[in-house]
C-alpha positions as CSV (number, residue, x, y, z in Angstrom):
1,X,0.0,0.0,0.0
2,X,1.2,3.5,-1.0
3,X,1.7,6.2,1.7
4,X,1.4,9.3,1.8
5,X,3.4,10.8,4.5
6,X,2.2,13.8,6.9
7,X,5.1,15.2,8.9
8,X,8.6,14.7,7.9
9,X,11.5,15.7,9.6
10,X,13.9,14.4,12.5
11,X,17.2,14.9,13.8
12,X,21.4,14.7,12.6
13,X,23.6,15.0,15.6
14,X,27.3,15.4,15.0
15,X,29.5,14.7,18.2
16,X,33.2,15.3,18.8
17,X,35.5,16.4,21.3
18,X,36.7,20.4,21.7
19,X,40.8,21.3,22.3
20,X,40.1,20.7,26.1
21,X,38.4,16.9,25.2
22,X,34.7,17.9,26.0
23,X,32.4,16.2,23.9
24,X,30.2,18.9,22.0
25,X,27.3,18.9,19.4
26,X,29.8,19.5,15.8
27,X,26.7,19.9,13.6
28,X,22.7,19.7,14.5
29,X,19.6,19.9,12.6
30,X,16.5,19.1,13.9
31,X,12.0,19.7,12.7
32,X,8.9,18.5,13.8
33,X,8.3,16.0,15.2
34,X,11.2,16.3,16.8
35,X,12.7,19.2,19.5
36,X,16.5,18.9,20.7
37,X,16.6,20.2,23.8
38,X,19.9,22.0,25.5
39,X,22.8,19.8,25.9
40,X,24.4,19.1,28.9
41,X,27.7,17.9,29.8
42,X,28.0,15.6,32.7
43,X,31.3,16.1,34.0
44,X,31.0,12.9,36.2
45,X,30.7,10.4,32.9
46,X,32.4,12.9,30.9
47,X,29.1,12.4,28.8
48,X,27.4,14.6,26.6
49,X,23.7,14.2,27.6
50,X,21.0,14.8,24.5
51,X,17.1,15.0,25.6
52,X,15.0,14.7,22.1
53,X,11.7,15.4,22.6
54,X,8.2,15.1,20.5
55,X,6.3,18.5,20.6
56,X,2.9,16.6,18.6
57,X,3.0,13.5,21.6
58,X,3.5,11.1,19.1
59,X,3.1,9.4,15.8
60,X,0.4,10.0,13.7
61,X,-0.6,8.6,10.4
62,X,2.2,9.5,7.6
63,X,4.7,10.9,9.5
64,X,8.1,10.1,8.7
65,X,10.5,10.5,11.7
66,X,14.5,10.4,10.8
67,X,17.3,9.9,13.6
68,X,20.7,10.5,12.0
69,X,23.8,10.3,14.9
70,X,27.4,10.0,14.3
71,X,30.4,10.2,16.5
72,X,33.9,10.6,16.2
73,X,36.9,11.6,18.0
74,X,36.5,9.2,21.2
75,X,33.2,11.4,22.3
76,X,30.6,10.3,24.9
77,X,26.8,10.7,24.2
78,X,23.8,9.6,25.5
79,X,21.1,10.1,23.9
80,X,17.7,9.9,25.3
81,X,13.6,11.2,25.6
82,X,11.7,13.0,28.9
83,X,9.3,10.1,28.1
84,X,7.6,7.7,25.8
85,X,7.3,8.2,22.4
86,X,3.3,6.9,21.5
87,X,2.5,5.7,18.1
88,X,-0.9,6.8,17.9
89,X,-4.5,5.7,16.8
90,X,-4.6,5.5,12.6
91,X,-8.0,5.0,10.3
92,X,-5.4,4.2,8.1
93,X,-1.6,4.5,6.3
94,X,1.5,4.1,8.4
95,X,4.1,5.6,10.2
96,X,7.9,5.4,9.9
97,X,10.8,5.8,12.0
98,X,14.5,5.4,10.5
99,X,17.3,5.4,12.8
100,X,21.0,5.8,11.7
101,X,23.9,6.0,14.0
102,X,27.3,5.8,13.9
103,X,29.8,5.3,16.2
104,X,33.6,5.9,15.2
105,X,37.0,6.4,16.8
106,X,36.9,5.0,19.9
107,X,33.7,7.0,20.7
108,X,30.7,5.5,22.8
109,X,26.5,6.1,22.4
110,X,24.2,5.3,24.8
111,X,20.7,5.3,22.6
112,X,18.1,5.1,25.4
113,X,14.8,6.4,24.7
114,X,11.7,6.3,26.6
115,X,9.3,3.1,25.7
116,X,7.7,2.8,22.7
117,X,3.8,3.1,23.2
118,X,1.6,1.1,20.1
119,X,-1.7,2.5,20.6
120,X,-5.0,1.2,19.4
121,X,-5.1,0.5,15.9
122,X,-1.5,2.2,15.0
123,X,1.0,0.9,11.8
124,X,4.2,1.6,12.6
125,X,7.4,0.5,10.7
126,X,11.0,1.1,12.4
127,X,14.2,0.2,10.5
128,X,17.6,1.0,12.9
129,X,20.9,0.7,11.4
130,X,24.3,1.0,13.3
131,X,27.5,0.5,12.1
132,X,30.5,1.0,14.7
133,X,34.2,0.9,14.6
134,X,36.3,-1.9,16.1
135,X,37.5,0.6,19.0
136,X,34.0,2.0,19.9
137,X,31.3,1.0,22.3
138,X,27.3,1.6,22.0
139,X,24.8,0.2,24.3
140,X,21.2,0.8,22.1
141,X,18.3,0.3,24.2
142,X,14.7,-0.3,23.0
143,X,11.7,-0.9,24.9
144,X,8.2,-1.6,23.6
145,X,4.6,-1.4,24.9
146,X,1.7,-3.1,23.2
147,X,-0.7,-0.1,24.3
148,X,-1.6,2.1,26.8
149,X,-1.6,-0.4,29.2
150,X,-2.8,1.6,32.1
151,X,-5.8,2.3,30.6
152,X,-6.4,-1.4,30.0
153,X,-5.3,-1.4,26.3
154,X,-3.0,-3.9,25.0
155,X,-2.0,-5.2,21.7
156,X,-5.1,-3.8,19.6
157,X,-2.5,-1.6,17.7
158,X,-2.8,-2.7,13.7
159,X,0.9,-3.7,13.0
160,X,4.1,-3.3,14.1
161,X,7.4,-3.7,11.8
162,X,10.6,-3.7,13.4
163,X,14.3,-4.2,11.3
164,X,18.3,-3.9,13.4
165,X,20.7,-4.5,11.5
166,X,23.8,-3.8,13.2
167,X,27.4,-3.7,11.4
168,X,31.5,-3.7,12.9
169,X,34.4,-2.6,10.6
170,X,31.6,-3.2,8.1
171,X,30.5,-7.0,9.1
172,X,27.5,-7.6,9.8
173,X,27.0,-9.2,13.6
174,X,23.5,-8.9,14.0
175,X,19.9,-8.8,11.6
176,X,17.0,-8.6,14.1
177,X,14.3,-8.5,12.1
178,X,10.0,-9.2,12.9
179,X,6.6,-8.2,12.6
180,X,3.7,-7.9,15.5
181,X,0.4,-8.3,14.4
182,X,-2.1,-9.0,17.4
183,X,-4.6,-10.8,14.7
184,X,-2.0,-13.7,14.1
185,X,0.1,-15.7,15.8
186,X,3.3,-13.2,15.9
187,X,2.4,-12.0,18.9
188,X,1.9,-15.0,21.2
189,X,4.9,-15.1,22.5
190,X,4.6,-12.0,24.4
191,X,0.8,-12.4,25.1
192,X,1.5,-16.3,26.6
193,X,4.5,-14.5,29.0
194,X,2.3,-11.8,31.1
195,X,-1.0,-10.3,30.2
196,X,0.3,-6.8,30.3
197,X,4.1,-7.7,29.1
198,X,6.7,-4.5,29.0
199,X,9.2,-5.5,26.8
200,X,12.8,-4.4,26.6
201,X,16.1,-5.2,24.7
202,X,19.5,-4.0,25.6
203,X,22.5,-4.3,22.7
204,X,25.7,-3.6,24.1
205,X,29.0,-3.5,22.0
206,X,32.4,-3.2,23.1
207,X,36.0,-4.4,22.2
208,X,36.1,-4.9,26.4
209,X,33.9,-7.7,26.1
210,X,34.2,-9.8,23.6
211,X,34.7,-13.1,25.5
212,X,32.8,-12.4,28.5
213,X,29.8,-10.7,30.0
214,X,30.9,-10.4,33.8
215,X,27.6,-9.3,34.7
216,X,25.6,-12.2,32.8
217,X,25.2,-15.0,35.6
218,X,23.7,-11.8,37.8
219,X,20.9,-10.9,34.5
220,X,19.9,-14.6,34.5
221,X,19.7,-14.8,38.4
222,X,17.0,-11.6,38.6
223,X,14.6,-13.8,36.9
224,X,11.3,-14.5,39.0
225,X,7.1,-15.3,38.7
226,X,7.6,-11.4,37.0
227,X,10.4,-10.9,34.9
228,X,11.9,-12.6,32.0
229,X,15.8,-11.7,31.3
230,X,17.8,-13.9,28.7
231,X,21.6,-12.8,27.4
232,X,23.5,-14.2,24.5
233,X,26.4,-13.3,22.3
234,X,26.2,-11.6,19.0
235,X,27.9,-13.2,15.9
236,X,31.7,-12.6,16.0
237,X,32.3,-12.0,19.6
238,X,31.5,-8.2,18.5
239,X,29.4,-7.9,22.0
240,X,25.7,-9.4,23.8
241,X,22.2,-9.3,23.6
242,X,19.8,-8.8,26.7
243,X,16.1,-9.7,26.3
244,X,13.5,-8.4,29.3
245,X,10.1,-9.5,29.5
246,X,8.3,-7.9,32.9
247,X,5.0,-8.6,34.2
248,X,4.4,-4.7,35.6
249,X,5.6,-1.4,35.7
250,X,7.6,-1.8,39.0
251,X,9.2,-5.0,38.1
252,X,10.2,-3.4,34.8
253,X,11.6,-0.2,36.0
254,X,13.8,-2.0,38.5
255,X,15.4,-4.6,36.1
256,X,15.6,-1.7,32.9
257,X,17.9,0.6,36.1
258,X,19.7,-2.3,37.6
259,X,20.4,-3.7,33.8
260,X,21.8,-0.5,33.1
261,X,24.2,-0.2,35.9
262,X,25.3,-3.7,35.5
263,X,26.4,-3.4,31.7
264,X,27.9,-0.4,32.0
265,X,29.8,-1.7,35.4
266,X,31.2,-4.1,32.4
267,X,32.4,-1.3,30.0
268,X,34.1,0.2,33.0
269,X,31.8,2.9,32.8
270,X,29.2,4.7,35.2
271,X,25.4,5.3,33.9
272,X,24.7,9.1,33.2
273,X,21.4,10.5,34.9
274,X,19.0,11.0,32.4
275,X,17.6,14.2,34.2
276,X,14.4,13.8,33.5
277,X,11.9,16.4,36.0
């Protein structure tokens, strides 16, 4: 099906370091439906923190949404959102979400945005493609909901399309690819877990770990009646995969910090405070 598509803009984020090694924003360019707010420098993490926001709440039918981040020059960013980005209610067409980052010279990204709402009857298609240098780091996170859940909806969105393809020096290490549909069977796995499942994925490269995970046994052990956690490598030792399945907003906000801290423990690195008031 053709579509015709409403809003279409995003963001492109350069990042480098400065003469004194402070990571700053080298080029930016930003419309709707996305704001970039002030960056801030954490001097703790020695991080530069970006807050992207979405001025229209959401997703609406046609809208085209394009991320575009590289880094260079052994720069720290984290990128992130005040909250969650919903996919709203559509009659019909789609909408689209293209992420791009790049990650080079012994830099490191932290891509952690708020969860992903699909609301009654949405279409959303998401296609994320990293590539990264031997030398750099990234932990991406995504998390998904399948509705407003506090208000009792879950997974009466239309579709949801999801592609990662993430590349080293070039080489492909992982192609994540799958579709949700709440009419078929695509989505029983996640339906059969929980009743209201809040689902969450962590990808963590870096040339640190590439034969072990140190926090890994400690992922597996926070499993219980309410949470799901799995790890497991990536092709070519190029880093890990960790898969979170919670039964409730409490269970899922403590293993999504504690997940955090762990894998970044791992990179020899301290989380940065999102600062969200």
């Amino acid at each position: 099906m053709k579509n015709t598509f409403g809003l279409n803009g995003g963001v492109q984020l350069g990042c480098r370091r400065n003469g004194a090694g402070v990571p700053y924003l080298s080029s930016q360019r930003f419309s709707p439906p996305v704001h970039l707010s002030k960056p801030y420098f954490d001097e703790d993490t020695q991080s530069l923190l970006i807050n992207l926001s979405c001025p229209t709440a959401g997703l609406l039918a046609g809208d085209r949404m394009v991320c575009d981040i590289e880094i260079s020059d052994e720069a720290s960013m984290v990128v992130t959102t005040p909250g969650a980005t919903r996919s709203h209610f559509m009659r019909s067409g789609i909408a689209r979400v293209e992420q791009k980052l790049k990650i080079k010279e012994g830099s490191f990204l932290e891509f952690n945005p708020g969860a992903l709402i699909l609301q009654k009857a949405t279409n959303l298609e998401q296609i994320t493609e990293v590539e990264i240098d031997e030398d750099a780091e990234i932990l991406f996170v995504e998390k998904i909901l399948p509705g407003r859940i506090a208000h009792g909806e879950s997974f009466v969105f239309q579709k949801f399309s999801n592609q990662l393809r993430i590349k080293r020096e070039s080489q492909l290490v992982l192609l994540e690819s799958f579709v949700l549909n709440p009419r078929n069977e695509s989505a029983l796995p996640w339906k059969n877990s929980f009743p209201t499942p809040y689902y969450a994925s962590f990808y963590l490269l870096s040339p640190k770990l590439k034969e072990h995970l140190p926090s890994r046994d400690k992922i597996h052990g926070m499993r219980g009646s309410n949470l799901l956690a799995g790890v497991t490598s990536l092709h070519r030792k190029a880093g890990w995969l960790v898969k979170v399945l919670a039964g409730d907003p409490y269970e899922f906000k403590r293993a999504m910090k504690e997940i955090r801290r762990l894998l970044h423990a791992d990179m020899g690195r301290v989380p940065t405070d999102f600062r969200r008031y």
